[in-house]
SEFIZA-3560 file (N, C-alpha, C; in Angstrom, 3 decimals):
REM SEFIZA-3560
<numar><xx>24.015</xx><yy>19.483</yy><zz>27.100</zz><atom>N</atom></numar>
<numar><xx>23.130</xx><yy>19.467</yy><zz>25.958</zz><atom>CA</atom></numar>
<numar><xx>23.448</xx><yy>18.284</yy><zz>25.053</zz><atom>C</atom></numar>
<numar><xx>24.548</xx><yy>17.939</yy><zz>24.892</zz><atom>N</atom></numar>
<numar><xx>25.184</xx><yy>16.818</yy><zz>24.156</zz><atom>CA</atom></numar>
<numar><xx>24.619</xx><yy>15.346</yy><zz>24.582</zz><atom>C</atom></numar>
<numar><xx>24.347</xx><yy>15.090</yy><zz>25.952</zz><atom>N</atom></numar>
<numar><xx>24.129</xx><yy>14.372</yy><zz>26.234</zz><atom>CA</atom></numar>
<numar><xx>22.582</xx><yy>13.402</yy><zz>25.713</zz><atom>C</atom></numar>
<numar><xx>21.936</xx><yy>15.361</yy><zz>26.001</zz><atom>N</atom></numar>
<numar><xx>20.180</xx><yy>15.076</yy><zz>25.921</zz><atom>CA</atom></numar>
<numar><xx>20.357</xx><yy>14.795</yy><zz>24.256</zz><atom>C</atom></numar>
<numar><xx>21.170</xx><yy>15.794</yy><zz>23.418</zz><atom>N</atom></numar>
<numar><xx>20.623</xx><yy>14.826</yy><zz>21.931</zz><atom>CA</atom></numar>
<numar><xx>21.182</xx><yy>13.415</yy><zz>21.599</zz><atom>C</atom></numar>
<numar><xx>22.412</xx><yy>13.275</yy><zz>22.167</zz><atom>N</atom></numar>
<numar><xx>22.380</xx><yy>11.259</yy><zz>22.093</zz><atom>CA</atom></numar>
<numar><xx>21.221</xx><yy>10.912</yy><zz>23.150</zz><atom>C</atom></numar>
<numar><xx>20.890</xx><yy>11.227</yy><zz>23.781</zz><atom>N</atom></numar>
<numar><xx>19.637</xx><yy>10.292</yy><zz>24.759</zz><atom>CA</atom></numar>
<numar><xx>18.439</xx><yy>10.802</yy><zz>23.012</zz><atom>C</atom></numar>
<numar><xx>17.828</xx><yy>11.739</yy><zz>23.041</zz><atom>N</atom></numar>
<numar><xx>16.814</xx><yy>12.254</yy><zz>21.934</zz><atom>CA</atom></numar>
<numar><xx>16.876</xx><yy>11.553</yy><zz>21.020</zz><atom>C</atom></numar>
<numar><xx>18.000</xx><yy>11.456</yy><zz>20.028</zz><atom>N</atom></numar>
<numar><xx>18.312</xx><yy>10.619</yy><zz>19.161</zz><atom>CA</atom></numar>
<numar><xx>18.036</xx><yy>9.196</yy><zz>18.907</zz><atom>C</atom></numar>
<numar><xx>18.101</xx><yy>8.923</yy><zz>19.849</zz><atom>N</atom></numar>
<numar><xx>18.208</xx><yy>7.131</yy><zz>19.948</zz><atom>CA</atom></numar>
<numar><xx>16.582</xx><yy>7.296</yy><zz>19.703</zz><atom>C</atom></numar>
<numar><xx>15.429</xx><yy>8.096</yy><zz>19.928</zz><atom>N</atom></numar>
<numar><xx>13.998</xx><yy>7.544</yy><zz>18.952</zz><atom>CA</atom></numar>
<numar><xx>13.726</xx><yy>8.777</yy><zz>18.292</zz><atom>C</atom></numar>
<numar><xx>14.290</xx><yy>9.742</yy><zz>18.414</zz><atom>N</atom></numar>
<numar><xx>14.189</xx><yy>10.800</yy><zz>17.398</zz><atom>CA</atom></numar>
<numar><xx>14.614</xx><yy>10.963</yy><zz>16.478</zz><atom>C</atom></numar>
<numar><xx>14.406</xx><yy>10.693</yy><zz>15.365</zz><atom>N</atom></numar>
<numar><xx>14.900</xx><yy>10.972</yy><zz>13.878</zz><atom>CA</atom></numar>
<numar><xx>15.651</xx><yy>12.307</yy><zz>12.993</zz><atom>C</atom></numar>
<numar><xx>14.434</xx><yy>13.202</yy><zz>13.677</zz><atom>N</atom></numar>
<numar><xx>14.647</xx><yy>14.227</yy><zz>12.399</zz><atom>CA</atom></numar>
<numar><xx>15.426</xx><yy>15.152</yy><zz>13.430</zz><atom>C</atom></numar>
<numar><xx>16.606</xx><yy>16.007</yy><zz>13.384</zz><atom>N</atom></numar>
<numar><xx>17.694</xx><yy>16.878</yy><zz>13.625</zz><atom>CA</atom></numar>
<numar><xx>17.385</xx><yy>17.913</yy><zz>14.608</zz><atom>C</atom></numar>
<numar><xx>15.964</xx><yy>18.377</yy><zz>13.883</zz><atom>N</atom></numar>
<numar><xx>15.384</xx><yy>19.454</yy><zz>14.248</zz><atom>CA</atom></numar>
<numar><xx>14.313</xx><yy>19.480</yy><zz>15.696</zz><atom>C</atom></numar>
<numar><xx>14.027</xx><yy>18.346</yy><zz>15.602</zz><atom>N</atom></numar>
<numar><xx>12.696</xx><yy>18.038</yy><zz>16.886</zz><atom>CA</atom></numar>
<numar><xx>13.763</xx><yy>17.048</yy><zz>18.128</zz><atom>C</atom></numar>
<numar><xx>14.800</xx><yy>16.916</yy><zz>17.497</zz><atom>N</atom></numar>
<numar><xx>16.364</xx><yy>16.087</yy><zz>18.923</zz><atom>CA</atom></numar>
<numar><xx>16.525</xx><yy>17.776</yy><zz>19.415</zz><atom>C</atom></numar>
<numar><xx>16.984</xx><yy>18.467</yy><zz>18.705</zz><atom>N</atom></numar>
<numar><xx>17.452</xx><yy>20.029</yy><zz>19.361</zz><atom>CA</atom></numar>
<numar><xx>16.143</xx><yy>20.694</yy><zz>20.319</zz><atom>C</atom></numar>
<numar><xx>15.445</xx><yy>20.809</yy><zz>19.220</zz><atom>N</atom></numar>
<numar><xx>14.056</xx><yy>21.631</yy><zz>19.984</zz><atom>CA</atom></numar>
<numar><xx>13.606</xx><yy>20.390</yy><zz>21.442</zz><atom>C</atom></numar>
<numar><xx>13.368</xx><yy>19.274</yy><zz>21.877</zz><atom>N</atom></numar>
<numar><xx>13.362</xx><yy>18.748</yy><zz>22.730</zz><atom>CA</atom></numar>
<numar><xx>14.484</xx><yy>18.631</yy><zz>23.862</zz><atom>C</atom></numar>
<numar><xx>16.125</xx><yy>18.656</yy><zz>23.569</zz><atom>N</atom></numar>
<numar><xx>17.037</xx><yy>19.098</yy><zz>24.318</zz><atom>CA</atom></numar>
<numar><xx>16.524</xx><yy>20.400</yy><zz>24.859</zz><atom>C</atom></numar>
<numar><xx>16.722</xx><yy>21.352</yy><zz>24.145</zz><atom>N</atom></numar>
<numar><xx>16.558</xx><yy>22.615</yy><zz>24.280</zz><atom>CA</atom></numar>
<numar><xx>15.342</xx><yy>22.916</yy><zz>25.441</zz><atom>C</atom></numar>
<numar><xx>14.550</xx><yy>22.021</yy><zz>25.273</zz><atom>N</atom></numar>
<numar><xx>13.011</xx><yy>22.242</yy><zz>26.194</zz><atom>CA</atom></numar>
<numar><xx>13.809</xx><yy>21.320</yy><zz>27.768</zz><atom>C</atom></numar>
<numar><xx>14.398</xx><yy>20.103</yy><zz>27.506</zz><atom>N</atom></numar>
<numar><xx>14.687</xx><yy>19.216</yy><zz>28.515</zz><atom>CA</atom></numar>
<numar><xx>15.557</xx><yy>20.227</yy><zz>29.695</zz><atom>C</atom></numar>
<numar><xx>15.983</xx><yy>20.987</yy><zz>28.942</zz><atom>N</atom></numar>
<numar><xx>17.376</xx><yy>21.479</yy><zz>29.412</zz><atom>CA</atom></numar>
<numar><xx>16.546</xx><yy>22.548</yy><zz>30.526</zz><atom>C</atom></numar>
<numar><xx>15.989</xx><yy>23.276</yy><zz>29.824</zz><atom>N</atom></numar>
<numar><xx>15.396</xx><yy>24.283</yy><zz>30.328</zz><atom>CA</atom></numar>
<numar><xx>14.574</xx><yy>24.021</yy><zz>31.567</zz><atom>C</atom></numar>
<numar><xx>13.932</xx><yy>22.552</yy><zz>31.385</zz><atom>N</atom></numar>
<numar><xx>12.667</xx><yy>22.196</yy><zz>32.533</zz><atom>CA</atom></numar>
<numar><xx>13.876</xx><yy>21.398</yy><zz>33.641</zz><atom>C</atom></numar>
<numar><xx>14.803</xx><yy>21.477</yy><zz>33.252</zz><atom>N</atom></numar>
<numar><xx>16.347</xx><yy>20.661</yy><zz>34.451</zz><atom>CA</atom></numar>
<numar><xx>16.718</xx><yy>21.454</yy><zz>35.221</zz><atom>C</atom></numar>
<numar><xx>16.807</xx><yy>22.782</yy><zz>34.595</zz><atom>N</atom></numar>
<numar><xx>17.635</xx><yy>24.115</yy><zz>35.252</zz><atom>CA</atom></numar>
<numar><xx>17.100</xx><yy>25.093</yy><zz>35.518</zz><atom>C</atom></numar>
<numar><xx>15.368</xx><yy>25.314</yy><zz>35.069</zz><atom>N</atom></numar>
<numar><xx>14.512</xx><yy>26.468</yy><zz>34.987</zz><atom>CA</atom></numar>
<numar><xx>13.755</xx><yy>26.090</yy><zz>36.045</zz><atom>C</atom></numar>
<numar><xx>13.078</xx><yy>25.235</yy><zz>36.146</zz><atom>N</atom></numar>
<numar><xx>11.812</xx><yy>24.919</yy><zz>36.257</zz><atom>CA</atom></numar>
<numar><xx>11.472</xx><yy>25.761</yy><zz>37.989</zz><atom>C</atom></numar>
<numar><xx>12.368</xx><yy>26.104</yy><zz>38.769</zz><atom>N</atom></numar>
<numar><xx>12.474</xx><yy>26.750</yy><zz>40.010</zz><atom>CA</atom></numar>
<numar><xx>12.072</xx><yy>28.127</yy><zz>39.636</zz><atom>C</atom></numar>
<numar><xx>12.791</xx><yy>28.621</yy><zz>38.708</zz><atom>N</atom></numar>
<numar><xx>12.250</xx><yy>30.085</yy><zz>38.271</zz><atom>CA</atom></numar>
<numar><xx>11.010</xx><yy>30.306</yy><zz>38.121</zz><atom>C</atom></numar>
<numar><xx>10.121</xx><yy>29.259</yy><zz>37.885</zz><atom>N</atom></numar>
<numar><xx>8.539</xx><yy>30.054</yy><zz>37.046</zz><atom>CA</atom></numar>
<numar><xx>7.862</xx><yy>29.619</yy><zz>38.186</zz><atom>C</atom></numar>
<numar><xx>7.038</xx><yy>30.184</yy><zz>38.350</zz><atom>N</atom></numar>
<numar><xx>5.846</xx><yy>30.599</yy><zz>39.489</zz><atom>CA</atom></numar>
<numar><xx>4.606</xx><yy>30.423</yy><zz>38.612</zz><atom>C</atom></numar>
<numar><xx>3.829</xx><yy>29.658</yy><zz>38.568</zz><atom>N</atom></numar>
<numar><xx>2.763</xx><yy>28.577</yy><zz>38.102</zz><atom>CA</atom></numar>
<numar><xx>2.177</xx><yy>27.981</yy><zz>39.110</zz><atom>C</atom></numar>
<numar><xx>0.704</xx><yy>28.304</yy><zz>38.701</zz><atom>N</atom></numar>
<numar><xx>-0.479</xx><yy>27.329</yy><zz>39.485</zz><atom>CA</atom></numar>
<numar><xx>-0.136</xx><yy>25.963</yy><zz>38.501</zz><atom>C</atom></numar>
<numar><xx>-0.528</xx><yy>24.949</yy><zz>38.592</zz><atom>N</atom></numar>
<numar><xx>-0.741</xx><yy>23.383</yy><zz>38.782</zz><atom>CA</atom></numar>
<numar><xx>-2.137</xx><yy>22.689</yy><zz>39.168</zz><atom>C</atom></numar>
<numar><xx>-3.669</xx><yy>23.274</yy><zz>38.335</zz><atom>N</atom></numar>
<numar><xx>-4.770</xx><yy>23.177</yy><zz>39.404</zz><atom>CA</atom></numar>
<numar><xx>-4.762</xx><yy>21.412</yy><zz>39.056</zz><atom>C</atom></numar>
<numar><xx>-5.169</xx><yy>20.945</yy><zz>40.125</zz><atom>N</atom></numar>
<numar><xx>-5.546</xx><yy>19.197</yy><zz>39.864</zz><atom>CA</atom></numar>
<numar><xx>-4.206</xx><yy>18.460</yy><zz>39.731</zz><atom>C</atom></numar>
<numar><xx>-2.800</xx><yy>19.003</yy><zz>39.749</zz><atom>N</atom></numar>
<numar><xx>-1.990</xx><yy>18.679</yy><zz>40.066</zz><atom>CA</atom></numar>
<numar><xx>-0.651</xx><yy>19.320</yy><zz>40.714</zz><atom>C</atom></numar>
<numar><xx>0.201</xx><yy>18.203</yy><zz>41.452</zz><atom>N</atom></numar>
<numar><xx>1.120</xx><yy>18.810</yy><zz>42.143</zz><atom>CA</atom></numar>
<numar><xx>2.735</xx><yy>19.332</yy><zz>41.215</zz><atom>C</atom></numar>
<numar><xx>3.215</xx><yy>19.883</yy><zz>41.419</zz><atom>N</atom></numar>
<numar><xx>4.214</xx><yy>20.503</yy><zz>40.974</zz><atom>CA</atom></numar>
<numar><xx>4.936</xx><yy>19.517</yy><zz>40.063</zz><atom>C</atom></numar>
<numar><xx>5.781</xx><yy>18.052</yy><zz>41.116</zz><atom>N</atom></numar>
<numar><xx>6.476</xx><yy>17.122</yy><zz>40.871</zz><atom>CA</atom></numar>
<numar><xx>5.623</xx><yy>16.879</yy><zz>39.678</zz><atom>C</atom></numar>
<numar><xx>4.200</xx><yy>16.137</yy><zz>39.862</zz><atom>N</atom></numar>
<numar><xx>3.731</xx><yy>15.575</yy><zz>38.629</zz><atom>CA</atom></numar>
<numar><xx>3.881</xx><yy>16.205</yy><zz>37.811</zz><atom>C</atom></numar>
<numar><xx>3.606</xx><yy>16.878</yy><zz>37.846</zz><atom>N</atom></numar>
<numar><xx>3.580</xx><yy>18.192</yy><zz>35.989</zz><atom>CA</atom></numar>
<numar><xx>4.686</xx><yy>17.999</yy><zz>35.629</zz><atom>C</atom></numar>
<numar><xx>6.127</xx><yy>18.402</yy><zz>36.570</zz><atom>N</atom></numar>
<numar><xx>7.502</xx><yy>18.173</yy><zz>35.941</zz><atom>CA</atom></numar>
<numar><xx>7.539</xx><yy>16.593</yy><zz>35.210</zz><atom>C</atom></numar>
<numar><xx>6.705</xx><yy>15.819</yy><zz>36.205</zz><atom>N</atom></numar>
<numar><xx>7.413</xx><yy>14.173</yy><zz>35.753</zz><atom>CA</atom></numar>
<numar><xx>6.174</xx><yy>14.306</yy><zz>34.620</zz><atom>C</atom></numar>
<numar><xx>5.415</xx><yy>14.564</yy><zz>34.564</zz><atom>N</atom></numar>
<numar><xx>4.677</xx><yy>14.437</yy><zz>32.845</zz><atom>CA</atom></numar>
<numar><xx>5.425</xx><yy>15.424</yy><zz>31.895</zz><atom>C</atom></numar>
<numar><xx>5.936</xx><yy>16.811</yy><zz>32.124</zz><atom>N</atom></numar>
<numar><xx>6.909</xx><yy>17.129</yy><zz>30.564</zz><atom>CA</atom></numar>
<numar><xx>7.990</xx><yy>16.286</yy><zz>30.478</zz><atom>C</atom></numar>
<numar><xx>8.688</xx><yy>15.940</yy><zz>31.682</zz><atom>N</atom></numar>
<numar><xx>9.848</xx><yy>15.291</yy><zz>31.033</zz><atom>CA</atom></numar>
<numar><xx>9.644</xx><yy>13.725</yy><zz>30.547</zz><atom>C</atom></numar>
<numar><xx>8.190</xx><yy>12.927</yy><zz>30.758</zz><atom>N</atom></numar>
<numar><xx>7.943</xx><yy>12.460</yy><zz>29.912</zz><atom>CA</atom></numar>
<numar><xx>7.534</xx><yy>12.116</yy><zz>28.052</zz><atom>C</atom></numar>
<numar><xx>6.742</xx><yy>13.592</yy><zz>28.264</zz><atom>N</atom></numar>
<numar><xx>6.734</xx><yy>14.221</yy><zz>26.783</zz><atom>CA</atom></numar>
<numar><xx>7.753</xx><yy>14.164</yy><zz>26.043</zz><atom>C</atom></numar>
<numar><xx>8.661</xx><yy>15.293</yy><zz>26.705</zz><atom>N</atom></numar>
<numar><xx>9.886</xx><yy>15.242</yy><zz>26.258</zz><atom>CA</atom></numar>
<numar><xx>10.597</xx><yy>14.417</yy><zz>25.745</zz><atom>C</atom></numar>
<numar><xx>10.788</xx><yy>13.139</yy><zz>26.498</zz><atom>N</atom></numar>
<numar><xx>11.382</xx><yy>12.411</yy><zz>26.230</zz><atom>CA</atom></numar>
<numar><xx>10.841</xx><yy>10.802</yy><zz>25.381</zz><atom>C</atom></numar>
<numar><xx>9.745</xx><yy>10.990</yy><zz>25.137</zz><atom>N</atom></numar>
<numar><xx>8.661</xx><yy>10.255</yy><zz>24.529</zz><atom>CA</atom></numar>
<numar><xx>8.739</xx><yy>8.908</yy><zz>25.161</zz><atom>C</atom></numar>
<numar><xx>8.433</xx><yy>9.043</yy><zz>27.116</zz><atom>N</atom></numar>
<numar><xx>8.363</xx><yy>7.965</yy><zz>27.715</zz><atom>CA</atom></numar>
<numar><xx>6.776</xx><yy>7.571</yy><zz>28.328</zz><atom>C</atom></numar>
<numar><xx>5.710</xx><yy>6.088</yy><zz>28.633</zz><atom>N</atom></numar>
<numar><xx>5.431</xx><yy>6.419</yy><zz>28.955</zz><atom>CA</atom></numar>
<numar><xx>4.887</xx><yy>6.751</yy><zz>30.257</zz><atom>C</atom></numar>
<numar><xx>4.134</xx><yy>7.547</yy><zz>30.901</zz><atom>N</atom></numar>
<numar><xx>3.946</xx><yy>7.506</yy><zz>32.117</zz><atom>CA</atom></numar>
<numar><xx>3.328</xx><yy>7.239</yy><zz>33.033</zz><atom>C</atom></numar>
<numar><xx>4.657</xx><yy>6.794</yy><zz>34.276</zz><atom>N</atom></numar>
<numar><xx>4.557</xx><yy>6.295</yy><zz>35.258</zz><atom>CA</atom></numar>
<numar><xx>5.316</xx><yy>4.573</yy><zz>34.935</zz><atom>C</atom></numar>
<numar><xx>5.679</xx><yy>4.505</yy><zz>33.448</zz><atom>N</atom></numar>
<numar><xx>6.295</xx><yy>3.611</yy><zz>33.422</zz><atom>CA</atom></numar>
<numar><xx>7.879</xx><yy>3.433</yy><zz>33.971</zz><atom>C</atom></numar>
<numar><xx>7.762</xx><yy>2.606</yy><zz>34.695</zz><atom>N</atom></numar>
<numar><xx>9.009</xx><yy>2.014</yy><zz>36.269</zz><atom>CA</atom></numar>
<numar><xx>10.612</xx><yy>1.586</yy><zz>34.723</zz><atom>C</atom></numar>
<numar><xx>10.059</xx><yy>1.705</yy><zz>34.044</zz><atom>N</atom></numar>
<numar><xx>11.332</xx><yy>0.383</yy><zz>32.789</zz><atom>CA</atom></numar>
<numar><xx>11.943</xx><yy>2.099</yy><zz>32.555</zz><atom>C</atom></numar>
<numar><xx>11.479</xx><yy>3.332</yy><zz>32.533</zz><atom>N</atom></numar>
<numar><xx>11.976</xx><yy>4.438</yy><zz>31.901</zz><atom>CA</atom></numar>
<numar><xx>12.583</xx><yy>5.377</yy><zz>32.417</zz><atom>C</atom></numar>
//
């Protein structure tokens, strides 16, 4: 978790939205096998690689991130 708020940090400002985004990162790293979800119009991978873009306020499909 330590890790994701120095990664968060470095463009996240406020205390509260570095935690709540760890907290989400963490979960879609170690969870994401557990939930059983349709995906219509997309495949599994993509969906993961678009939250953890969100997440991480990168953007996507960009190769530099």
């Amino acid at each position: 978790m330590q890790l994701l708020r120095d990664a968060i940090s470095t463009f996240c400002p406020d205390p509260d939205e570095v935690e709540a985004r760890s907290l989400l990162a963490f979960c879609l790293a170690i969870g994401s096998h557990f939930l059983a979800a349709d995906h219509p119009g997309s495949t599994r991978p993509q969906v993961i690689a678009r939250a953890g873009d969100l997440l991480l306020d990168r953007t996507p499909g960009d190769p530099a991130d």
